[in-house]
Every structure is written in C-alpha cells, then in structure tokens.
C-alpha positions in Angstrom: -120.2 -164.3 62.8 -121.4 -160.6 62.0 -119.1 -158.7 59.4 -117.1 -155.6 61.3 -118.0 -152.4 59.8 -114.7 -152.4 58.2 -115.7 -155.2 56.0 -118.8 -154.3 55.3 -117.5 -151.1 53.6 -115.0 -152.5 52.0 -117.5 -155.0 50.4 -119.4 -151.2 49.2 -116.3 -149.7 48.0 -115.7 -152.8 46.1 -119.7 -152.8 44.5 -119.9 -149.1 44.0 -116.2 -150.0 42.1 -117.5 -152.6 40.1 -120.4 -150.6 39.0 -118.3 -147.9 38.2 -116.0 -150.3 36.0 -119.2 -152.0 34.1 -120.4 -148.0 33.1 -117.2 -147.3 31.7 -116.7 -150.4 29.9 -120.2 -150.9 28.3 -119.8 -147.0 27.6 -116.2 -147.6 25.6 -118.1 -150.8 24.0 -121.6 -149.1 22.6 -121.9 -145.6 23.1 -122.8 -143.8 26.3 -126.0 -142.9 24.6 -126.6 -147.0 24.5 -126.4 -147.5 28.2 -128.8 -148.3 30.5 -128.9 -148.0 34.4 -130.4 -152.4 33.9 -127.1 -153.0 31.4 -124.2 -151.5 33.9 -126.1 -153.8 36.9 -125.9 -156.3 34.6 -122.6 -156.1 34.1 -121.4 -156.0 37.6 -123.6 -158.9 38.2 -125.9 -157.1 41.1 -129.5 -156.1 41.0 -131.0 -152.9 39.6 -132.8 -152.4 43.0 -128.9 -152.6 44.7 -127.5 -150.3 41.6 -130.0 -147.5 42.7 -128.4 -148.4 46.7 -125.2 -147.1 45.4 -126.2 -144.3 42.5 -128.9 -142.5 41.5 -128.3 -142.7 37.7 -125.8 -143.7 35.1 -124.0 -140.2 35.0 -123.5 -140.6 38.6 -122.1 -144.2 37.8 -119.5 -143.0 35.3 -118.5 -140.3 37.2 -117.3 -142.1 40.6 -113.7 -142.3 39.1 -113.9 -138.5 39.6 -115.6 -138.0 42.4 -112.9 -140.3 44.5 -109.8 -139.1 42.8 -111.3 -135.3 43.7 -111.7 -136.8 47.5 -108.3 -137.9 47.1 -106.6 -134.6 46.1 -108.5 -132.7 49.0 -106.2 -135.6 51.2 -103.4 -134.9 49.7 -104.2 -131.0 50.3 -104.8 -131.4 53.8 -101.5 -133.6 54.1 -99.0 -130.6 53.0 -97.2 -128.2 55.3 -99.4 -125.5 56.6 -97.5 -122.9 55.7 -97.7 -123.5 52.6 -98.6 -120.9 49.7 -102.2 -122.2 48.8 -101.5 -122.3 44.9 -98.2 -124.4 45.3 -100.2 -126.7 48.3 -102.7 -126.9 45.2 -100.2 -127.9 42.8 -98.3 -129.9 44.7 -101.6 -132.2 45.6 -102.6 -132.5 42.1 -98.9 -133.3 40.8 -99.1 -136.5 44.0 -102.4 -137.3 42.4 -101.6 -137.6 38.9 -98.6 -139.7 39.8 -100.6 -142.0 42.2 -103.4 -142.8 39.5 -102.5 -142.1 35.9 -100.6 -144.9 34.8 -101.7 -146.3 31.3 -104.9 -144.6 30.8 -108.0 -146.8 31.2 -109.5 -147.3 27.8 -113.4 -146.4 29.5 -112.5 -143.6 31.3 -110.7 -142.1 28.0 -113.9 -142.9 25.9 -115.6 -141.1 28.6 -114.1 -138.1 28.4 -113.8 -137.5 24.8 -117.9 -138.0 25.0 -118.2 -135.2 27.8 -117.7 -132.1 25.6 -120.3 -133.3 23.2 -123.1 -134.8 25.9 -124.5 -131.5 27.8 -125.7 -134.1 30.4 -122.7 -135.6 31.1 -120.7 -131.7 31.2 -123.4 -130.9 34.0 -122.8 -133.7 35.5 -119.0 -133.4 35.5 -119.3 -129.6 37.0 -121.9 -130.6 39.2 -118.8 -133.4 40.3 -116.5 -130.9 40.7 -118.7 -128.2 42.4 -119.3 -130.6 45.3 -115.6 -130.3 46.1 -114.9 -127.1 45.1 -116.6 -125.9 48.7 -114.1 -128.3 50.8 -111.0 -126.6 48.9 -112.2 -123.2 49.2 -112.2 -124.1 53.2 -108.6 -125.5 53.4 -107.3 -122.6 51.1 -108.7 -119.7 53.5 -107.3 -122.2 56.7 -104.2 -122.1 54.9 -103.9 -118.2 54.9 -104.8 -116.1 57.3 -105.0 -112.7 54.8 -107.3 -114.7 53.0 -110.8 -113.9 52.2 -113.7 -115.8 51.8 -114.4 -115.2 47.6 -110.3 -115.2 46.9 -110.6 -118.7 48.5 -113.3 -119.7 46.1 -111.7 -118.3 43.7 -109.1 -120.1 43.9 -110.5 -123.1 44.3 -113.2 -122.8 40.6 -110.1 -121.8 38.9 -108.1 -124.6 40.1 -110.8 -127.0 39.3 -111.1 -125.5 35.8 -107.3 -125.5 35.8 -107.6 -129.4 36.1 -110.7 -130.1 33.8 -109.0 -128.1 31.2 -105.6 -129.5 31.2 -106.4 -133.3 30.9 -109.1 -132.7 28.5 -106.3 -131.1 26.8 -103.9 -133.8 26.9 -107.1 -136.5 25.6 -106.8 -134.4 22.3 -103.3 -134.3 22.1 -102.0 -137.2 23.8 -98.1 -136.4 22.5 -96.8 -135.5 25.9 -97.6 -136.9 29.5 -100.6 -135.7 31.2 -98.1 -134.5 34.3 -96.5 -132.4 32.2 -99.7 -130.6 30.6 -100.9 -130.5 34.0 -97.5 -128.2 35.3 -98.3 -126.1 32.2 -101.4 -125.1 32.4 -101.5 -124.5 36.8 -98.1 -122.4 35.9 -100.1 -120.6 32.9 -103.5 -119.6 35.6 -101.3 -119.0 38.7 -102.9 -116.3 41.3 -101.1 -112.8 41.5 -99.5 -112.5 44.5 -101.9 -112.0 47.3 -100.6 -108.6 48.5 -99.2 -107.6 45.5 -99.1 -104.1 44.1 -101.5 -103.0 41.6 
C-alpha cells in the first residue's frame, strides 16, 4: 500500500527533526567548530547523501529550531483579530509562542546560542533566518492597516525581529528571570510611535 502524502511528510518532518536534534547535541557535546555535516548524519542514523535532501549545510541544520518557531509566529500573527494594532498583533503572537515552546530550555539549543555572537558564520546565518520571514510579516503588518505604508511595514517588522533576537540573547546571559518576561520588556521598550501621531 502506497504511503498518503500526509505520511510521507510527516516521516520528513520527523528526519529534518532528527537532524536538527543530532546538530544541536553533537554541537553542546564538542564544539560547533567540531561538527561535521558526516557526524550530525551520523547521529540521526541517515545517509550524508539524505542529510544534503533535507539541508544544505550544518548552519542550516542548527538553525531549523528557528526557522519553524519563526513559521510558527507568522501563524499565530495571521490567527489574531484583524483589527488589531500591528505592534500589539506582534506582541501578542510572540508572547503565544514563547508560551507554546519554551519550557525547560533545551541544553543544544542554549549552547547554540551562546556560540552565535562569537561565530560570524553562524550570526549570518541566523539574520539570513530571520530575513526570510521578515518579508511575510512586513505583508500581514501593511494587511493589517490600511494607513500603512510599505517601508513602516518593514520597519516594523526588522525591528520586531531584532526586538526578539535581542531579548532572548539577553535572557541566555542573564538567565535570573523568565524569558517571557524579558521578552514584554524589551517589545514595551522598542514600541512604534503612534502611526498618526503628532510630531
């Protein structure tokens, strides 16, 4: 009996996953610098020829987490009322987020991101995750209000991004408080003037 497509990308979810996984935790175990594209297919048991199926280099690999939990948000985004203020919609999306996937923090994904700031590579690659996205929200923000233009939408959208980046590499250095709660701070601290405001 032929597998429905349904399965079938399920079963990719589940190997792209799984490769994902084995990059974070050979990263946590020797180094990022250590890792090769051979080890993480190792690791998830698969062949190198099906890692390159899936991702086009380690980077990529380790960054996965990201790039689904940003697919995520831009759900949650579409999922609020229309009439929504943008910013709040925003906020609102990320808070949702944070509560559906930050539970105890995965031990890979922190060893991860207390590499990025040192590894230019894996910064570029983390922006270059981010600036895939950052299109898609700068669409739904200028749906959202019609007296919206074009670059305050994209505006909008970087510095929300950046708003993000910032405030959980913020709570990796100082881990005292929940990242919810740095993550209310810091969209409170770089919320937009008002749209029609006064000069």
């Amino acid at each position: 009996m032929d597998e429905g497509p349904g399965l079938r990308e399920r079963k990719k979810a589940a190997t792209r996953q799984a490769l994902h996984e084995a990059a974070l935790r050979l990263a946590a175990e020797h180094g990022f610098e250590r890792v090769t594209v051979e080890a993480i297919a190792d690791a998830a048991d698969v062949s190198r020829r099906t890692f390159s199926n899936y991702f086009s280099s380690k980077e990529e690999a380790f960054f996965h987490g990201d790039s689904a939990r940003l697919r995520r948000m831009l759900e949650l985004l579409r999922e609020r009322p229309a009439g929504e203020d943008p910013w709040t919609a925003l906020g609102a999306a990320a808070e949702q987020l944070t509560a559906e996937v930050r539970g105890e923090p995965d031990p890979g994904w922190l060893a991860l991101r207390r590499r990025v700031r040192a590894h230019p590579v894996l910064l570029a690659h983390q922006v270059a995750a981010y600036t895939v996205v950052e299109r898609e929200l700068a669409a739904e923000i200028a749906r959202r209000g019609p007296g919206s233009t074009a670059l305050r939408a994209r505006v909008l959208a970087a510095t929300f991004l950046t708003t993000l980046r910032v405030a959980t590499q913020h709570w990796i250095e100082h881990p005292e408080g929940t990242l919810l709660a740095v993550l209310r701070e810091a969209l409170t601290a770089a919320a937009p003037a008002p749209e029609h405001g006064g000069r």
